[in-house]
N, CA, C and O atoms as a CHARMM CRD file, in Angstrom:
* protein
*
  316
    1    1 UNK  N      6.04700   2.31900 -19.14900 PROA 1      0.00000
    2    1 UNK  CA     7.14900   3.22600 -18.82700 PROA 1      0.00000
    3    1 UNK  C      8.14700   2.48500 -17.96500 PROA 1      0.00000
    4    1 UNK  O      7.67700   1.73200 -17.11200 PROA 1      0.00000
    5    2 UNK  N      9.41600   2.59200 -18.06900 PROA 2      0.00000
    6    2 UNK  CA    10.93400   2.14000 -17.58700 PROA 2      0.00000
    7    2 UNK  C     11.13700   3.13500 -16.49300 PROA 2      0.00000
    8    2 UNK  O     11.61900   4.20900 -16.85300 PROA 2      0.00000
    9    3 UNK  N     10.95200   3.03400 -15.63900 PROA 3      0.00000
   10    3 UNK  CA    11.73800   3.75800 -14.52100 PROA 3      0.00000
   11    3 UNK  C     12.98800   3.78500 -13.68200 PROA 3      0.00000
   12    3 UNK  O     13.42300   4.59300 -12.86100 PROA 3      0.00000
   13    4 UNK  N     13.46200   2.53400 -14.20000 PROA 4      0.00000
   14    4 UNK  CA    14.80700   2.09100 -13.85100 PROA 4      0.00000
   15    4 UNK  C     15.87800   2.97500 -14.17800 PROA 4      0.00000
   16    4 UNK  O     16.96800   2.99400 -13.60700 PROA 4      0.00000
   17    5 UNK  N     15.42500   3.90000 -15.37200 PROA 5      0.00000
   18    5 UNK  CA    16.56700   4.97800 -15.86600 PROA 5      0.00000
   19    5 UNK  C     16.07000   6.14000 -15.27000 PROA 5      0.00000
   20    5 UNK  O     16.90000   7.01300 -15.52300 PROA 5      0.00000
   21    6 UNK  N     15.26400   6.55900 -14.69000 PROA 6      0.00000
   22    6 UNK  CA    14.94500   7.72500 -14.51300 PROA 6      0.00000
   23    6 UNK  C     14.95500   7.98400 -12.74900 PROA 6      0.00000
   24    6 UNK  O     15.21700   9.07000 -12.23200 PROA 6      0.00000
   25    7 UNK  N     14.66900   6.94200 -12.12700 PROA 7      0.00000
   26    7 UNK  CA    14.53100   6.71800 -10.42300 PROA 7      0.00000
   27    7 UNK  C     15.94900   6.08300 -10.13300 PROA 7      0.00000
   28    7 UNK  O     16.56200   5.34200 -10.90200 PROA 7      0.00000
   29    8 UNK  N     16.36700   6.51600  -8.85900 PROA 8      0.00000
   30    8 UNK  CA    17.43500   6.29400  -8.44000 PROA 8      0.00000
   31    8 UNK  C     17.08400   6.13000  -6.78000 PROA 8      0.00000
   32    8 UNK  O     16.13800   6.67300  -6.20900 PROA 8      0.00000
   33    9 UNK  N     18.15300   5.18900  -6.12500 PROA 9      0.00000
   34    9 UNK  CA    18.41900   5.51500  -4.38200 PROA 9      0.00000
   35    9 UNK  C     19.70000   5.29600  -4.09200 PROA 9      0.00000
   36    9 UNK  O     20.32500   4.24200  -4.20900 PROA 9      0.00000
   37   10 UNK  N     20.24700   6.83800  -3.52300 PROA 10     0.00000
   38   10 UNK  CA    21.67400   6.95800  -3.09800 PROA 10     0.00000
   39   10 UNK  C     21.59700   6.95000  -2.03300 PROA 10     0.00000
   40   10 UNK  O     20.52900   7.48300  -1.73100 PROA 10     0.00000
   41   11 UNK  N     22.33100   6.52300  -0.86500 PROA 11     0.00000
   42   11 UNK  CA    22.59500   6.74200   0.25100 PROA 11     0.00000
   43   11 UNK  C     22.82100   7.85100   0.70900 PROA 11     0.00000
   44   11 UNK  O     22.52300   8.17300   1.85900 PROA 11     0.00000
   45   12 UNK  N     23.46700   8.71400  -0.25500 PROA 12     0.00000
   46   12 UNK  CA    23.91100  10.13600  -0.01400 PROA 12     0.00000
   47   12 UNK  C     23.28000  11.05900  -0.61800 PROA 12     0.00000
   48   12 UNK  O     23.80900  12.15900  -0.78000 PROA 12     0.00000
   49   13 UNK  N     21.67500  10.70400  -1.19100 PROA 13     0.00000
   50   13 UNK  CA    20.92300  11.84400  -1.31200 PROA 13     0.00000
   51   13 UNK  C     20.01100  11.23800  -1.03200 PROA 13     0.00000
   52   13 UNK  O     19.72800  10.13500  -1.50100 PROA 13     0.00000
   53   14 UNK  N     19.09100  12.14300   0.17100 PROA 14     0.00000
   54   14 UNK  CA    17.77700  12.43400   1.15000 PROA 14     0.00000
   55   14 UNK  C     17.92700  10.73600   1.69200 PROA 14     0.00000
   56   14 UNK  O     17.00500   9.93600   1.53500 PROA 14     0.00000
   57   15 UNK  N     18.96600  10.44600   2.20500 PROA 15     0.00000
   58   15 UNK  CA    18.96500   9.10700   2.91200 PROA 15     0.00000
   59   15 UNK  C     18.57500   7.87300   1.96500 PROA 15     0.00000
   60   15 UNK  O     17.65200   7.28600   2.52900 PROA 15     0.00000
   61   16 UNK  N     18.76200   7.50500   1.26200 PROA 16     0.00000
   62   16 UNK  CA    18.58600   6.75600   0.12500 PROA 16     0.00000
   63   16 UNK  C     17.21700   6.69300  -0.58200 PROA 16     0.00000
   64   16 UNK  O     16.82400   5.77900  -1.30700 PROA 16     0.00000
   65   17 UNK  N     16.50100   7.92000  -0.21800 PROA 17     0.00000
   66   17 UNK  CA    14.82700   7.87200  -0.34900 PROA 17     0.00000
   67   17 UNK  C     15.08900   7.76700  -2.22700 PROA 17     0.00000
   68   17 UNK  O     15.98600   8.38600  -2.79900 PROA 17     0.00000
   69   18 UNK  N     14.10000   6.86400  -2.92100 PROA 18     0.00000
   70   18 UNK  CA    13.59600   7.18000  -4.29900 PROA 18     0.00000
   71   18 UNK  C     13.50100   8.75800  -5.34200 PROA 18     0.00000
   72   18 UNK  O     12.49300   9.42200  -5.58500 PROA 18     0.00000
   73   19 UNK  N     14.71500   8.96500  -5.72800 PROA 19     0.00000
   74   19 UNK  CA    14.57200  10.58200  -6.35100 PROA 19     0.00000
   75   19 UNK  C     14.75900  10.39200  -8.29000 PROA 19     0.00000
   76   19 UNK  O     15.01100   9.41600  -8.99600 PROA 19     0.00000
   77   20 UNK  N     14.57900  11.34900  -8.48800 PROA 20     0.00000
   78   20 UNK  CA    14.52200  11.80200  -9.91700 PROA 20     0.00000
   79   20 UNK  C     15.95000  12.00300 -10.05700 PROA 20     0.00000
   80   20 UNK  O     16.76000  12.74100  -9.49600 PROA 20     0.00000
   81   21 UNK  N     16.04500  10.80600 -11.31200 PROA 21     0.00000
   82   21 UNK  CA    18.04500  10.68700 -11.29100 PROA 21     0.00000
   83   21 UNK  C     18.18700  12.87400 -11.46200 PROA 21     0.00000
   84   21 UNK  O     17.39400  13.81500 -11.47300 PROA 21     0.00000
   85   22 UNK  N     19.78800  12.66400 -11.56500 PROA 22     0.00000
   86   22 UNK  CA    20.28100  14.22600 -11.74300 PROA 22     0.00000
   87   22 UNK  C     19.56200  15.01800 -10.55200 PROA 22     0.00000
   88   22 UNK  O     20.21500  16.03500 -10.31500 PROA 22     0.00000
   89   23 UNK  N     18.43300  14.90300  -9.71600 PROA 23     0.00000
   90   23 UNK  CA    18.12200  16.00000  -8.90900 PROA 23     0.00000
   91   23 UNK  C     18.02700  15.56700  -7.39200 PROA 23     0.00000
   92   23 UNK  O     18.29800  14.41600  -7.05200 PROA 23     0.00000
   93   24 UNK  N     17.71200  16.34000  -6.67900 PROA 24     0.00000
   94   24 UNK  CA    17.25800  15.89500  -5.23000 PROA 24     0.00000
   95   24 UNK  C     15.55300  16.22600  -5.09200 PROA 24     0.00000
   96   24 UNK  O     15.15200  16.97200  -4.19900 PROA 24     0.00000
   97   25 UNK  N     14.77400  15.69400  -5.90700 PROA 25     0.00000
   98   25 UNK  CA    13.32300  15.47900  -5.96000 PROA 25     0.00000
   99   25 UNK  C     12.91400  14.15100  -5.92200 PROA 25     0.00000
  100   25 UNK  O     13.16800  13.20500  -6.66700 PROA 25     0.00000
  101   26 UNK  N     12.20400  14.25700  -4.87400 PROA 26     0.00000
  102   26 UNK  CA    12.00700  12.30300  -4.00300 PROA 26     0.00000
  103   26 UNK  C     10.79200  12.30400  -5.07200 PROA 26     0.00000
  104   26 UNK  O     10.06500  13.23800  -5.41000 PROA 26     0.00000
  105   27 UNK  N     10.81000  10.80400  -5.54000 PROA 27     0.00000
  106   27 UNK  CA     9.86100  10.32000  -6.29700 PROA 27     0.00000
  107   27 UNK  C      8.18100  10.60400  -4.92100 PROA 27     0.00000
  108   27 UNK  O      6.98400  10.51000  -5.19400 PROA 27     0.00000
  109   28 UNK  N      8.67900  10.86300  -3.88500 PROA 28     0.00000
  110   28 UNK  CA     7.15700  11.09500  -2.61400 PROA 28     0.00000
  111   28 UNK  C      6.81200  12.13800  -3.23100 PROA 28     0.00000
  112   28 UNK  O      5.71000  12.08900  -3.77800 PROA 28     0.00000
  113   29 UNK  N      7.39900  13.06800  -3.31800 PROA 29     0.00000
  114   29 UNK  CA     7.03400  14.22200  -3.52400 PROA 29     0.00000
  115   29 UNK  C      6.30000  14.86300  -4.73500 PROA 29     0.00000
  116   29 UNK  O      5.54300  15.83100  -4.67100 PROA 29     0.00000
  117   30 UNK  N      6.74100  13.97900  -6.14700 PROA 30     0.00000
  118   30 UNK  CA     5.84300  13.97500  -7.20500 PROA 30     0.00000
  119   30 UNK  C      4.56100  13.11600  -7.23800 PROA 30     0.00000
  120   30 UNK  O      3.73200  13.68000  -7.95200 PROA 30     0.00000
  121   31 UNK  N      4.14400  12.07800  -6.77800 PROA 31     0.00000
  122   31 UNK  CA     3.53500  11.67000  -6.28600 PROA 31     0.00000
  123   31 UNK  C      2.31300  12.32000  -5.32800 PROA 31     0.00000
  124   31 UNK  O      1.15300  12.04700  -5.63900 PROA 31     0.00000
  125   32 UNK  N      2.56700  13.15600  -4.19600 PROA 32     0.00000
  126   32 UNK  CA     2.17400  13.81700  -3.34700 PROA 32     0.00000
  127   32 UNK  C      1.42600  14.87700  -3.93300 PROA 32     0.00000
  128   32 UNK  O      0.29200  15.15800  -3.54600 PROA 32     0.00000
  129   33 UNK  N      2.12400  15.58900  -5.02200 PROA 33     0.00000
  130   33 UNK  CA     1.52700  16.75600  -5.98000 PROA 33     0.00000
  131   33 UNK  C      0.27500  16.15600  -6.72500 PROA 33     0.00000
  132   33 UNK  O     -0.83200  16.69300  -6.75200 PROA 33     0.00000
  133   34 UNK  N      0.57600  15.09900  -7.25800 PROA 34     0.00000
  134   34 UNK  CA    -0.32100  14.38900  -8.40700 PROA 34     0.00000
  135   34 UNK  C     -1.59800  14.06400  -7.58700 PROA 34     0.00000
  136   34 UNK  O     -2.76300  14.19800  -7.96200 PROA 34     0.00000
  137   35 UNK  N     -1.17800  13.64500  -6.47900 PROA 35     0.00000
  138   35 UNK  CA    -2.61000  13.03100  -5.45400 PROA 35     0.00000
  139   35 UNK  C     -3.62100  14.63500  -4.66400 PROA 35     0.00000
  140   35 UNK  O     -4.80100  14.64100  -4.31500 PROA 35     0.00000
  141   36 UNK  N     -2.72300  15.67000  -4.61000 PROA 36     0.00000
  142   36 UNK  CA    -3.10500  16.86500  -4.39000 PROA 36     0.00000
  143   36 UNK  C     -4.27500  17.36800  -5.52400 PROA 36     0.00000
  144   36 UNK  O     -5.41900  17.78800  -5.34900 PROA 36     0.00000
  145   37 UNK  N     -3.57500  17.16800  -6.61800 PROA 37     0.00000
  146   37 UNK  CA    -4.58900  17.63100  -7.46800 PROA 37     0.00000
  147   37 UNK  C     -3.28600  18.22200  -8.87500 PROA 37     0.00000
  148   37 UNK  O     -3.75500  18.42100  -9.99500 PROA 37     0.00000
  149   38 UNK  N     -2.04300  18.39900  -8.69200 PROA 38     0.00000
  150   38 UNK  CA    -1.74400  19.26700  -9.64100 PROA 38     0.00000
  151   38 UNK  C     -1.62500  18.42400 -11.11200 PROA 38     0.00000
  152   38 UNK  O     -1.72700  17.20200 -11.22200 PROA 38     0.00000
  153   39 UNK  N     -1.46100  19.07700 -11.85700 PROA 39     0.00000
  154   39 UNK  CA    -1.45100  18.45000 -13.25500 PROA 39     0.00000
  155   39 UNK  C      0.18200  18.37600 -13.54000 PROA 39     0.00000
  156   39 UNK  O      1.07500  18.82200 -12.81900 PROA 39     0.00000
  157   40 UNK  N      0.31700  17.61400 -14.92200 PROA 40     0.00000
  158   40 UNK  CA     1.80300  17.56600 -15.17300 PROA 40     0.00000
  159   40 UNK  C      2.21000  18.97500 -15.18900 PROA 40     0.00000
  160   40 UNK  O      2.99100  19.50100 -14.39600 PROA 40     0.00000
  161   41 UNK  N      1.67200  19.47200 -16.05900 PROA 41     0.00000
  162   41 UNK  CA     1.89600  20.87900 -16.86100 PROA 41     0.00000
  163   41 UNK  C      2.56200  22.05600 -15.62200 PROA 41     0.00000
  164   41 UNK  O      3.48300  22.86400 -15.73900 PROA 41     0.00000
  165   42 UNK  N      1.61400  21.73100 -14.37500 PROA 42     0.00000
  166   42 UNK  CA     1.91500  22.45000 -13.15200 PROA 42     0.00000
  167   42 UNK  C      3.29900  22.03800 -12.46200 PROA 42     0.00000
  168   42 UNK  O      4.22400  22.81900 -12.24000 PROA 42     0.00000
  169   43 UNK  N      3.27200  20.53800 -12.13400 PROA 43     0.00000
  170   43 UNK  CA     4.51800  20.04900 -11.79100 PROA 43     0.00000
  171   43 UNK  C      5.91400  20.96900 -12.78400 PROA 43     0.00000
  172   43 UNK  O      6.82300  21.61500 -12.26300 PROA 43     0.00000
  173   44 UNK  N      5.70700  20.77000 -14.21300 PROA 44     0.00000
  174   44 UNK  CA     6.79600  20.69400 -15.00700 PROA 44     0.00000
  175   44 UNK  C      7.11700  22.15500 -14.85100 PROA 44     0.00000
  176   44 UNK  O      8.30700  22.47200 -14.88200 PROA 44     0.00000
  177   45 UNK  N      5.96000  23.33000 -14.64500 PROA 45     0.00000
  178   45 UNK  CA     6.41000  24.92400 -14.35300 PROA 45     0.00000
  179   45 UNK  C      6.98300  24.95500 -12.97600 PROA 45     0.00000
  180   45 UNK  O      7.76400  25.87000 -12.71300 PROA 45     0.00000
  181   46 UNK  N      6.64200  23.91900 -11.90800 PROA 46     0.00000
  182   46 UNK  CA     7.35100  24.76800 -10.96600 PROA 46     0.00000
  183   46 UNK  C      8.58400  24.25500 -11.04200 PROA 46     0.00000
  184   46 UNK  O      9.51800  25.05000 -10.93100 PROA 46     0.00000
  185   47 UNK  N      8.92500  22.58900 -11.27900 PROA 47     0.00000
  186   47 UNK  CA     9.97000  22.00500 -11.26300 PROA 47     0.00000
  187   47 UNK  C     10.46000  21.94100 -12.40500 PROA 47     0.00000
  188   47 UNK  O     10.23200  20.96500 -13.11900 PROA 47     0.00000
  189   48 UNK  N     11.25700  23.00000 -12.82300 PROA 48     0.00000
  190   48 UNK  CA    12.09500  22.93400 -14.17700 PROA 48     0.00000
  191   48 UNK  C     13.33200  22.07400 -14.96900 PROA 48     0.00000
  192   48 UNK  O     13.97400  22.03200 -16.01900 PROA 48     0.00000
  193   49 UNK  N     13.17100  21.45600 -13.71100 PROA 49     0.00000
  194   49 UNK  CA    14.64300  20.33100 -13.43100 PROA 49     0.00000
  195   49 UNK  C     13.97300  19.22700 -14.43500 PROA 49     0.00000
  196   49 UNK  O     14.54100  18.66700 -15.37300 PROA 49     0.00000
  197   50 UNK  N     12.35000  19.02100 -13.91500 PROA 50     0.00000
  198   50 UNK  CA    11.80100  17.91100 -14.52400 PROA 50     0.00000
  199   50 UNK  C     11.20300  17.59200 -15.62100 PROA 50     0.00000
  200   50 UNK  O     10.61500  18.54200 -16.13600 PROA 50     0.00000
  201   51 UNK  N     11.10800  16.25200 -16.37500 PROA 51     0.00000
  202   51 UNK  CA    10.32600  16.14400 -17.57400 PROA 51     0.00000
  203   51 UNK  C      9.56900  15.35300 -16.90300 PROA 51     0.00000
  204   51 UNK  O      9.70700  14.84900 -15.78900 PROA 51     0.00000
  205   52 UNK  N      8.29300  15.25000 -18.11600 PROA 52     0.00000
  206   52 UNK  CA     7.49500  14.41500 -18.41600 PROA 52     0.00000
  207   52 UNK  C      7.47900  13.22600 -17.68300 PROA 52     0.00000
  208   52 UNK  O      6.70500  12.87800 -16.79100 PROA 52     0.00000
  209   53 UNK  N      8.88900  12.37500 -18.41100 PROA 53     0.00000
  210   53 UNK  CA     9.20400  10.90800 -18.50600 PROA 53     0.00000
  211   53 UNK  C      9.59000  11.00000 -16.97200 PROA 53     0.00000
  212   53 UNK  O      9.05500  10.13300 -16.28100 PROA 53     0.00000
  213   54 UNK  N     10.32400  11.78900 -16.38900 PROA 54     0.00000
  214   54 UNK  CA    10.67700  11.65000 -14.60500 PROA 54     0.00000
  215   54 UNK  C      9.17000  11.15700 -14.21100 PROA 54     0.00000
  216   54 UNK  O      8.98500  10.04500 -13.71700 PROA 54     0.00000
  217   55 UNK  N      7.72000  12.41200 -14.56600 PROA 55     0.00000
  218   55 UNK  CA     7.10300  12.34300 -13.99900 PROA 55     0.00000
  219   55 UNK  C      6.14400  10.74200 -14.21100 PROA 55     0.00000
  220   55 UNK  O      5.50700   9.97200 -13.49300 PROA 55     0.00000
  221   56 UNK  N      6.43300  10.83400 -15.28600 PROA 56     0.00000
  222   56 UNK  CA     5.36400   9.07800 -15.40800 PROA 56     0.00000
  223   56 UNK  C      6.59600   7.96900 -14.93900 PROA 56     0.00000
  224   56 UNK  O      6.17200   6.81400 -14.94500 PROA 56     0.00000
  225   57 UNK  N      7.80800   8.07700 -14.59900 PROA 57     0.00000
  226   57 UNK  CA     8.93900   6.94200 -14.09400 PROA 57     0.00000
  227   57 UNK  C      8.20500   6.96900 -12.72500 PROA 57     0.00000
  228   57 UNK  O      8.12400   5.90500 -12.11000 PROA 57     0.00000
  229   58 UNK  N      7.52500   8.38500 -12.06300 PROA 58     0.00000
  230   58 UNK  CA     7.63100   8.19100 -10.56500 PROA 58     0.00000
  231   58 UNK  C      6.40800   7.74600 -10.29300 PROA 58     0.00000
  232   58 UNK  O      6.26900   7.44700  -9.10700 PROA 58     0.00000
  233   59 UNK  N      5.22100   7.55300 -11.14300 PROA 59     0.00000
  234   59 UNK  CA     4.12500   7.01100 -11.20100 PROA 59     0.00000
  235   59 UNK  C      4.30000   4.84400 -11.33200 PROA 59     0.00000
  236   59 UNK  O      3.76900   3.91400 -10.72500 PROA 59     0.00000
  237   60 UNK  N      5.24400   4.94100 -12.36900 PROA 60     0.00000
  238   60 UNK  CA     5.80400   4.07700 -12.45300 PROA 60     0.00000
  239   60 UNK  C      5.95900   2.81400 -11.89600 PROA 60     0.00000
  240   60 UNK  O      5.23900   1.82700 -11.74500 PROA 60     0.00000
  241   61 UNK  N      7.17800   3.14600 -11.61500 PROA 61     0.00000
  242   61 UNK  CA     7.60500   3.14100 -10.12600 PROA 61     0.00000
  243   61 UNK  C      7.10500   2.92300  -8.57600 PROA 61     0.00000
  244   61 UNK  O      7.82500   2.39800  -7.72700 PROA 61     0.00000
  245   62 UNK  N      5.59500   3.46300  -8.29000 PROA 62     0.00000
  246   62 UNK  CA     5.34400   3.48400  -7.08100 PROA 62     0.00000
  247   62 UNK  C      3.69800   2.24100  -7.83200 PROA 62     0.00000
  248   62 UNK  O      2.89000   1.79800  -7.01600 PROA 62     0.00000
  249   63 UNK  N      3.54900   1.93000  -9.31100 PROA 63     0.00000
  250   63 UNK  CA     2.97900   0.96700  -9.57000 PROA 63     0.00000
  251   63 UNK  C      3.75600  -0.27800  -9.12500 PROA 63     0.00000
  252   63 UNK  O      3.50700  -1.14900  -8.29200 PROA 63     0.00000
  253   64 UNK  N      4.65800  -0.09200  -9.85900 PROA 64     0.00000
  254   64 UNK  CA     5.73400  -1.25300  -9.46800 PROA 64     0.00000
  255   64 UNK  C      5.60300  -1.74400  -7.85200 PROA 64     0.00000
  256   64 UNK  O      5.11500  -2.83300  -7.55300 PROA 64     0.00000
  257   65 UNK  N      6.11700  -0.76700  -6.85100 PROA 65     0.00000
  258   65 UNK  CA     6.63300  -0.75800  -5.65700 PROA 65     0.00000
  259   65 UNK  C      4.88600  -1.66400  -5.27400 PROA 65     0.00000
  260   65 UNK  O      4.86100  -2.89200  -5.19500 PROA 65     0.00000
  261   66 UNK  N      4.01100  -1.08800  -5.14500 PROA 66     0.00000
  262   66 UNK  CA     2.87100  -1.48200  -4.84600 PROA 66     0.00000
  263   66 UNK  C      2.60000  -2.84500  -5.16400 PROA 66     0.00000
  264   66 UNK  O      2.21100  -3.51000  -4.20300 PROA 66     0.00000
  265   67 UNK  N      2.71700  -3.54400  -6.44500 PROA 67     0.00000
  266   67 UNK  CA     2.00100  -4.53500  -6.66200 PROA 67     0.00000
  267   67 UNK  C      3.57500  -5.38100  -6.43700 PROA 67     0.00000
  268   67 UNK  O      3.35700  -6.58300  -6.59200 PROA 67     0.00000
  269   68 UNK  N      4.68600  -5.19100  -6.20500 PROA 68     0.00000
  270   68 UNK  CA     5.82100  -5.97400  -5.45000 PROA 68     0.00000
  271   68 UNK  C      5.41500  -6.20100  -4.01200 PROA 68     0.00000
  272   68 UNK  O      5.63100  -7.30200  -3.50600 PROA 68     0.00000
  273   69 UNK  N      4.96900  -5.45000  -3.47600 PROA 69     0.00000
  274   69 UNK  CA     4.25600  -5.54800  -2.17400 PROA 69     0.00000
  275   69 UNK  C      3.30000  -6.83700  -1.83700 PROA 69     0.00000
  276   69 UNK  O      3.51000  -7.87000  -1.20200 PROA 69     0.00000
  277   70 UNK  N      1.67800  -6.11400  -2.82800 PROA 70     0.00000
  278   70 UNK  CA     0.55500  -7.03600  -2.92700 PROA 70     0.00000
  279   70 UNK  C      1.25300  -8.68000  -2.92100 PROA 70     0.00000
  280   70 UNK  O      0.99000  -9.56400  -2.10600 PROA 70     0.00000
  281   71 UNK  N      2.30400  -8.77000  -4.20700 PROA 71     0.00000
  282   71 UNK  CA     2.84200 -10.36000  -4.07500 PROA 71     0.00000
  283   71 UNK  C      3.38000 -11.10400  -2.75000 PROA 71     0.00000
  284   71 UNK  O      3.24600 -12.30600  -2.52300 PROA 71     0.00000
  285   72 UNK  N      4.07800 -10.06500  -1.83600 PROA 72     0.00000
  286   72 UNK  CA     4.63600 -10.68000  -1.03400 PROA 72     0.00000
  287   72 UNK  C      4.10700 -10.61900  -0.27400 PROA 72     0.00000
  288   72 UNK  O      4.53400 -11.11800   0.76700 PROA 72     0.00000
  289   73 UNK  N      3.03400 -10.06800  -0.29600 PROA 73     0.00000
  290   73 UNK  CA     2.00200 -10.20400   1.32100 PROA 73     0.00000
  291   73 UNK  C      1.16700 -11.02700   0.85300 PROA 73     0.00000
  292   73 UNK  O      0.46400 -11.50900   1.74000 PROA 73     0.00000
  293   74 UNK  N      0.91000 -11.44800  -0.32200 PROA 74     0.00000
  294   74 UNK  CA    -0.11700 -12.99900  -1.02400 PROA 74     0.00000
  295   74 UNK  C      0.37900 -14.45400  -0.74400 PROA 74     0.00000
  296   74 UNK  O     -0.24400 -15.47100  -0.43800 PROA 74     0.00000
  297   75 UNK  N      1.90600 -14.17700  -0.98000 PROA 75     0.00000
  298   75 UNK  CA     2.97400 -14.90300  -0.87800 PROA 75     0.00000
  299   75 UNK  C      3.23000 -15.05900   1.22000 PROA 75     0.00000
  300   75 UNK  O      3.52200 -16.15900   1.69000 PROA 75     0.00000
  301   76 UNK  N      3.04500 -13.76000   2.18800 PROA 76     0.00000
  302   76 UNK  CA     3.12800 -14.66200   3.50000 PROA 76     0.00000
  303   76 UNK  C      2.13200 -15.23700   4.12000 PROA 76     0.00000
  304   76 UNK  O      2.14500 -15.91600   5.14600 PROA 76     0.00000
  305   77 UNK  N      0.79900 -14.76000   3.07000 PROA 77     0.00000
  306   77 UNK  CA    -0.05400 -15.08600   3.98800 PROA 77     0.00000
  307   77 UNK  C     -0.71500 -16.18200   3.23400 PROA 77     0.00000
  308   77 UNK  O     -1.94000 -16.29700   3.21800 PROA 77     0.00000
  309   78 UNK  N      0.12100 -17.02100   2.58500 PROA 78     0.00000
  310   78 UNK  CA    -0.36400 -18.13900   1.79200 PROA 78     0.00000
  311   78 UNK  C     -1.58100 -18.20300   0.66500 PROA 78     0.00000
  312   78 UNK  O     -2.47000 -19.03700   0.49600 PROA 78     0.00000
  313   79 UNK  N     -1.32600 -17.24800   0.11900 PROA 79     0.00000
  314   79 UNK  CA    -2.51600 -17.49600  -0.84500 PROA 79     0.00000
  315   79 UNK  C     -1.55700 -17.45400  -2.58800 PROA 79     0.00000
  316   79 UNK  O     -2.17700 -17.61700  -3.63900 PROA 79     0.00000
């Protein structure tokens, strides 16, 4: 999954935090649900704004963010 089209950071929405392009839903916050326990199906009834593809961009996405991390902390601490 491409999340580059679907995740966005504006300065001028929720302080440049990671959101679901078109809305003010922080990629934390789908995330946060998923680790809670809810299912897509639940996400997609309460948040009508959202699809599917938002929801696997913000999964995505915080794969991405994570293993960009792992490298650069492999990368200071010399390995």
């Amino acid at each position: 999954m491409e999340f580059k089209e679907r995740i966005v950071c504006q300065p001028a929405i929720l302080g440049g935090k990671p959101t679901i392009k078109g809305t003010r839903i922080p990629v934390e916050l789908v995330l946060k649900l998923l680790a809670q326990g809810a299912t897509y199906d639940g996400i997609l009834e309460d948040y009508p704004d959202l699809k599917l593809e938002d929801i696997l961009a913000a999964i995505a996405y915080a794969r991405d963010t994570v293993v960009a991390e792992e490298v650069g902390h492999l990368h200071a601490v010399g390995v």
